[in-house]
Phi, psi and omega in degrees: 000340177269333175295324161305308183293301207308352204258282214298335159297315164309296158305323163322287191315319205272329146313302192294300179313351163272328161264091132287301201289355170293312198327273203296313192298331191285306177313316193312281166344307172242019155246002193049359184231141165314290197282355165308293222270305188307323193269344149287332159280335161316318174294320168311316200278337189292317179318312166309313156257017145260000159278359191320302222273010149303321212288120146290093179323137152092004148254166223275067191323299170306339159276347175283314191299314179321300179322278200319336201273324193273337159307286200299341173272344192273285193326290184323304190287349156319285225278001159263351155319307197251022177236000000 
């Protein structure tokens, strides 16, 4: 059963590492600091892959991810908010 999985775990991964570099310019963009925005994509992709089994094959990764990214700058800009 694992040997089933892994191809399809592999093409995940190798999606996601392709938009990183969408990513990280799109976090620049709404944190203004390189290292903000790097510990927001980080946050993203993890968010992403414990969420893989939401992801619909055949559908639109990078708008799922960008959403995901734009939760977690909403979630980060709360909880820096309120300290």
């Amino acid at each position: 059963m694992q040997q089933d999985w892994a191809p399809e775990a592999d093409a995940f991964a190798m999606a996601l590492a392709a938009e990183i570099p969408r990513l990280r310019r799109f976090a620049r963009v709404l944190t203004k600091q390189a290292d903000a925005a790097d510990d927001l994509v980080q946050e993203t992709l993890l968010r992403a892959i414990a969420a893989r089994e939401q992801f619909t094959v055949g559908t639109n990764l990078r708008a799922w991810l960008f959403t995901i990214l734009r939760h977690a700058d909403r979630k980060s800009t709360r909880l820096n908010s309120s300290h």
